[in-house]
C-alpha positions as CSV (number, residue, x, y, z in Angstrom):
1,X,114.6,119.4,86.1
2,X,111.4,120.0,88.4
3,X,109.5,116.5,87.6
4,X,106.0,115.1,88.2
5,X,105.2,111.6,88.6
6,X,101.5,110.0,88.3
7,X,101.4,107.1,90.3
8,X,103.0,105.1,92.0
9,X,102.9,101.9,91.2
10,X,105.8,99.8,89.9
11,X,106.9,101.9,86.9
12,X,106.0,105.0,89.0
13,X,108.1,103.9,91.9
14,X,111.0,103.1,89.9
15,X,110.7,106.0,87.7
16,X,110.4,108.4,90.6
17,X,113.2,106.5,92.4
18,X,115.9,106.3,89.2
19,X,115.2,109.9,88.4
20,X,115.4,111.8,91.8
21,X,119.0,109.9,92.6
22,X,119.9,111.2,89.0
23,X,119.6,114.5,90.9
24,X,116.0,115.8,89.5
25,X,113.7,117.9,92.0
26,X,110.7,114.5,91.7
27,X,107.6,114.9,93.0
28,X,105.5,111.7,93.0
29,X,101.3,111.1,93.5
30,X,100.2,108.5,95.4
31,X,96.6,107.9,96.9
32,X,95.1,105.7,99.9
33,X,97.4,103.3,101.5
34,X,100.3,103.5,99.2
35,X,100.3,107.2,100.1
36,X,101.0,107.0,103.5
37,X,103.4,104.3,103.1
38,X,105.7,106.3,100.9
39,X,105.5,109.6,103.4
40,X,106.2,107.1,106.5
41,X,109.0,104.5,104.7
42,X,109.6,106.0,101.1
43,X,110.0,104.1,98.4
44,X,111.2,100.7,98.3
45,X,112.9,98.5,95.8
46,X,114.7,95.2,95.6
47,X,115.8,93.6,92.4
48,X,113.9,90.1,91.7
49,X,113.5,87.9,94.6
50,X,116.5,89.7,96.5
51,X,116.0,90.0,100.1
52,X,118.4,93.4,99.9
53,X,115.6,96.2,100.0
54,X,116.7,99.9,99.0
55,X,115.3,102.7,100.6
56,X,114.7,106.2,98.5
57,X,113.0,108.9,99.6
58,X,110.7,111.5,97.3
59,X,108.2,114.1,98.1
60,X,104.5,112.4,97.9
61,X,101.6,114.1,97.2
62,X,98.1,113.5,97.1
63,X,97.5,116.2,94.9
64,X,99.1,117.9,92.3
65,X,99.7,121.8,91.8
66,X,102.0,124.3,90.1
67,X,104.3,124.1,87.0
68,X,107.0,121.3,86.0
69,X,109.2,121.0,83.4
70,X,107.8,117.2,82.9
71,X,104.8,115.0,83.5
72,X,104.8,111.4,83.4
73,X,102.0,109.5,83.2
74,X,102.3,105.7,84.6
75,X,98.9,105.0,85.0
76,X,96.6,101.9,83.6
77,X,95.0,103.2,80.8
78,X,91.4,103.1,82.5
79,X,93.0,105.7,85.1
80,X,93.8,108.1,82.2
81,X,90.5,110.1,82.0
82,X,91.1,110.9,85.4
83,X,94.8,111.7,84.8
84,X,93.6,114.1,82.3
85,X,91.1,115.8,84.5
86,X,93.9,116.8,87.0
87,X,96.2,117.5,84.9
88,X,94.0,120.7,83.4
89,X,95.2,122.7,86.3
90,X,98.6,121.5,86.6
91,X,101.1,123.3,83.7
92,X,104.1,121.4,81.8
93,X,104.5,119.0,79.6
94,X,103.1,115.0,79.7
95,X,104.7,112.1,78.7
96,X,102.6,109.2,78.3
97,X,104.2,106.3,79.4
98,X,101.1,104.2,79.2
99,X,99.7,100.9,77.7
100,X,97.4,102.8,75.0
101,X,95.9,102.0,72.1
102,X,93.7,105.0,71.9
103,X,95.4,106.7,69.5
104,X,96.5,110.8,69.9
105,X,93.6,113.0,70.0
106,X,91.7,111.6,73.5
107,X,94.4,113.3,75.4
108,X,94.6,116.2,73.3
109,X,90.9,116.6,73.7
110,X,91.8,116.8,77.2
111,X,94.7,118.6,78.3
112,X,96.1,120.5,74.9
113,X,97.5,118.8,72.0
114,X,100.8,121.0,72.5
115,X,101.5,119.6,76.2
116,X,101.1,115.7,74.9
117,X,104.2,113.4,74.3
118,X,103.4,109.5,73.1
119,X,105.6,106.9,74.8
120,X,106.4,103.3,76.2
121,X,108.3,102.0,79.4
122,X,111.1,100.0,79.1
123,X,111.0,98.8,82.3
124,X,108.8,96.6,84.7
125,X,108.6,94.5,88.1
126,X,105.4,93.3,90.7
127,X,104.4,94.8,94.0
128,X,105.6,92.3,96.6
129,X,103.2,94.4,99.5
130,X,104.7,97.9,99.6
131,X,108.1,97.0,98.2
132,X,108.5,97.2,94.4
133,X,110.6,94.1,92.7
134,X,112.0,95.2,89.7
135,X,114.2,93.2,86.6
136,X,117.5,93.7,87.3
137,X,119.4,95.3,84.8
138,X,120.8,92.2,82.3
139,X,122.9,92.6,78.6
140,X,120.0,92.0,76.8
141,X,117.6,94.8,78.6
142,X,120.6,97.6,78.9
143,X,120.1,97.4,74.3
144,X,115.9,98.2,75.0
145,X,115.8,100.9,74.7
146,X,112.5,103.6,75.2
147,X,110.5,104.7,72.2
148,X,109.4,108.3,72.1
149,X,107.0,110.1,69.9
150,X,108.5,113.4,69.6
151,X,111.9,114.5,67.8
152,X,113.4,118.4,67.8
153,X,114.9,120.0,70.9
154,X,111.7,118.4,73.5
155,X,112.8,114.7,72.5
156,X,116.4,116.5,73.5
157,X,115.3,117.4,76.8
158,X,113.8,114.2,77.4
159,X,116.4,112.0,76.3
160,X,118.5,113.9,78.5
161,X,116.4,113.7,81.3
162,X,116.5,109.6,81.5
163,X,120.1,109.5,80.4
164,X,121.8,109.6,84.0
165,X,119.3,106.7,84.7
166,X,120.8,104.2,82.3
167,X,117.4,104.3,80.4
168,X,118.3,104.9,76.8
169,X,115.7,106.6,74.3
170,X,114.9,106.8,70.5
171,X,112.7,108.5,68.5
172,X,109.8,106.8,67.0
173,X,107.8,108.8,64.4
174,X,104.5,106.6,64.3
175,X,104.1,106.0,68.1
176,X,100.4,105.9,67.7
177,X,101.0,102.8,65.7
178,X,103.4,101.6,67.6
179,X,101.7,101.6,70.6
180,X,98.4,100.0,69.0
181,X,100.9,97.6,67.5
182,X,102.1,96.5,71.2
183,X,98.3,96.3,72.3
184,X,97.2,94.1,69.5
185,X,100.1,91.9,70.5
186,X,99.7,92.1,74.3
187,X,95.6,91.6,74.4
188,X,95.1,88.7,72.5
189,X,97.7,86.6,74.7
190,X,97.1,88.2,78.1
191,X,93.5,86.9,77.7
192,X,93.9,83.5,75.9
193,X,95.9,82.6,79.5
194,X,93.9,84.2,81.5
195,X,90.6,81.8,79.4
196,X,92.7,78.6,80.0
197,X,93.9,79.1,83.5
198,X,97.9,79.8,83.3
199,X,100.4,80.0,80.3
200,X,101.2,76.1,80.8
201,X,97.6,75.3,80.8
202,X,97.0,77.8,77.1
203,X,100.2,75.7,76.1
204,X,98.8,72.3,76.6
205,X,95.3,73.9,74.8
206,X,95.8,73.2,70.9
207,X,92.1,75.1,70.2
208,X,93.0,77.6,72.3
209,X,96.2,78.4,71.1
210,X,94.5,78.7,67.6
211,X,91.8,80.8,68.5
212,X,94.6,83.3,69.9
213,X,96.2,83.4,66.8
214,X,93.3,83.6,64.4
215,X,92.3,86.8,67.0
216,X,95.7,88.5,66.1
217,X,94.7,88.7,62.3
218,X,91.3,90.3,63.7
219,X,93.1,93.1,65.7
220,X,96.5,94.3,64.5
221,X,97.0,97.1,62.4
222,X,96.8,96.8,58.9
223,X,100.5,98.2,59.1
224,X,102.0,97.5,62.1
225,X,104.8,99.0,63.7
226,X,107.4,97.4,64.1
227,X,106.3,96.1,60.5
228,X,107.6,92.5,61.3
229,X,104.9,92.4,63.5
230,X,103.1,92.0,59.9
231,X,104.2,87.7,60.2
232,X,101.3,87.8,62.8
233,X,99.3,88.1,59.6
234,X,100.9,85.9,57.1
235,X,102.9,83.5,58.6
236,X,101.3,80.1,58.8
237,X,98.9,79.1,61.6
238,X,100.8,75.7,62.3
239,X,104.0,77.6,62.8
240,X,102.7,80.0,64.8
241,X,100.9,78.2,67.2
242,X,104.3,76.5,67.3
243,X,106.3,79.3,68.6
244,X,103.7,80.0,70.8
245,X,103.5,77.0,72.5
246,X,106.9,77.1,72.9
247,X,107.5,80.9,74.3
248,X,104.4,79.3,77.0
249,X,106.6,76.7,78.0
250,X,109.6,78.9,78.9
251,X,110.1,81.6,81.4
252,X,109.8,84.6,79.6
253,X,106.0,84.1,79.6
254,X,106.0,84.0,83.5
255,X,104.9,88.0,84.0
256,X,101.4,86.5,81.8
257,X,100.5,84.4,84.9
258,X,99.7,87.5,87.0
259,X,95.6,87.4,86.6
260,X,93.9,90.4,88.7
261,X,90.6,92.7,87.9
262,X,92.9,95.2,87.1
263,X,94.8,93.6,84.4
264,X,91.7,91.9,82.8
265,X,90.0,95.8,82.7
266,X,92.9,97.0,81.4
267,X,92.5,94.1,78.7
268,X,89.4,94.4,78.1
269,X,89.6,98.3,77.6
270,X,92.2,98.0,75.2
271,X,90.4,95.6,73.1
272,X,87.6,98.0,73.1
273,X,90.5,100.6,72.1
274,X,91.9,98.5,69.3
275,X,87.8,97.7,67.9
276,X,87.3,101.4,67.8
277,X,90.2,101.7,65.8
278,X,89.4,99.4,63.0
C-alpha cells in the first residue's frame, strides 16, 4: 500500500519506520531541522536507553502531493488545522491517530467526512536529539491493542495494513467517546504534575491530589468509554486519591514528568476541547 505519514515525530518515526520494513511504499513529512536530518541519516530508533541505534531509511518530504491509499495523522492536536489545510489537495483516506477530544465533525468540516477515520496509537517513546527511543515491545504491550473507529472492508484494509508490524487492531464503534474518554483522563493528571513540579512532588501534595480528582468528575463524559472509566465518578475520593498517590510513586507515571510548551498547549487545548463538549 502507497502510504502517507504526517509528521515525524516519535509516533511518526516509528510508524513510518514499522510500516515501510513491512514492505509498504511510505512516504513521511517532515519540516525544519528534522527534515534534513531524515534525508541526510534516515530515521533512527533504539529501544529505551539502548546504545544499539537502528537505521531505516524512507522518502521525506516537505510537502505532500498525489494520491495514497492511506493517510496518517500523528500530529499534536493544535497542528491539526494545519494538517487539514494540506490535506485538501492531497487524495486518500486519513487516519487520525491523534490525542483529540474534538469530537468528528471539525475534520469533516475540513477535508470530507467520507475520507476521515477516528483512531488511537498504541505506541510511544521520547526524542533523545534526532534519534527516537521507543518502549520495547513487553507481554503486557503485545495484548494493547489499537482502537479504530471504522468497521466493514476499510477497518479490513487497515487492520491488514498494521498487521505485518505486530500492531494488532479492533474496532471501536464510539471512538469519539473514547477518545474524549482518554482526554478527560490524560488532562487532569498531565496538569496536576505539571502545577506541583513532578509526579513525586503531586504525590506528596494531599490538596493537590484532591483537586485532581474532584476535576475528573468536572470533565469526563457523562458515559465514558471504556465505561469503567465511570469509577472516576463514583468511587470515593479517599480511595482514589489513594491509588493515585500510589500509581505517582511508581514508574509507570515516569512519561508524566516530561513538562514542555508543547505538551502544556496540547493540555490546555484539550481542556478547551473537553469544556466545549459539555
Amino acid at each position: 500500500m502507497k502510504i502517507l505519514i504526517y509528521a515525524a515525530g516519535v509516533l511518526g518515526s516509528i510508524y513510518a519506520a514499522r510500516l515501510h520494513e513491512a514492505g509498504h511504499d511510505v512516504t513521511l513529512v517532515a519540516r525544519g531541522a528534522r527534515l534534513a536530518h531524515l534525508q541526510q541519516h534516515g530515521i533512527q530508533l533504539a529501544p529505551g536507553t539502548s546504545s544499539e541505534v537502528t537505521t531505516v531509511r524512507v522518502p521525506v518530504v516537505e510537502t505532500a502531493t498525489g494520491a495514497y491509499d492511506l493517510i496518517l495523522v500523528l500530529v499534536r492536536a493544535r497542528q491539526v488545522a494545519g494538517v487539514l489545510d494540506a490535506l485538501e489537495s492531497v487524495e486518500g483516506d486519513v487516519l487520525f491517530l491523534v490525542n483529540w477530544a474534538g469530537g468528528f465533525a471539525p475534520l469533516a468540516e475540513g477535508i470530507g467526512a467520507a475520507r476521515v477515520v477516528l483512531g488511537a496509537p498504541t505506541t510511544g517513546g521520547v526524542m533523545d536529539g534526532q534519534i527516537v527511543r521507543y518502549r520495547a515491545a513487553s507481554p503486557l504491550s503485545r495484548l494493547i491493542t489499537m482502537a479504530i473507529g471504522e468497521s466493514g472492508p476499510r477497518y479490513e484494509s487497515i487492520r491488514e495494513l498494521f498487521a505485518p508490524t505486530g500492531i494488532r487492531t479492533r474496532v471501536q464503534p464510539n471512538m469519539e467517546t473514547w477518545l474524549a474518554t482518554h482526554a478527560a483522563f490524560q488532562v487532569p493528571l498531565s496538569l496536576a504534575v505539571t502545577k506541583a513540579g513532578g509526579t513525586k512532588a503531586l504525590a506528596a501534595d494531599r490538596e493537590g491530589i484532591r483537586a485532581m480528582v474532584r476535576e475528573y468528575r468536572t470533565v469526563l463524559p457523562a458515559k465514558p468509554v471504556p465505561s469503567a472509566f465511570g469509577l472516576l465518578r463514583i468511587a470515593p475520593e479517599w480511595l482514589l486519591m489513594a491509588l493515585f498517590r500510589r500509581m505517582l510513586l511508581s514508574s509507570v507515571s515516569d512519561p508524566l514528568n516530561t513538562d514542555t510548551p508543547a505538551v502544556s498547549g496540547e493540555m490546555q487545548l484539550t481542556l478547551q476541547q473537553l469544556a466545549a463538549a459539555r
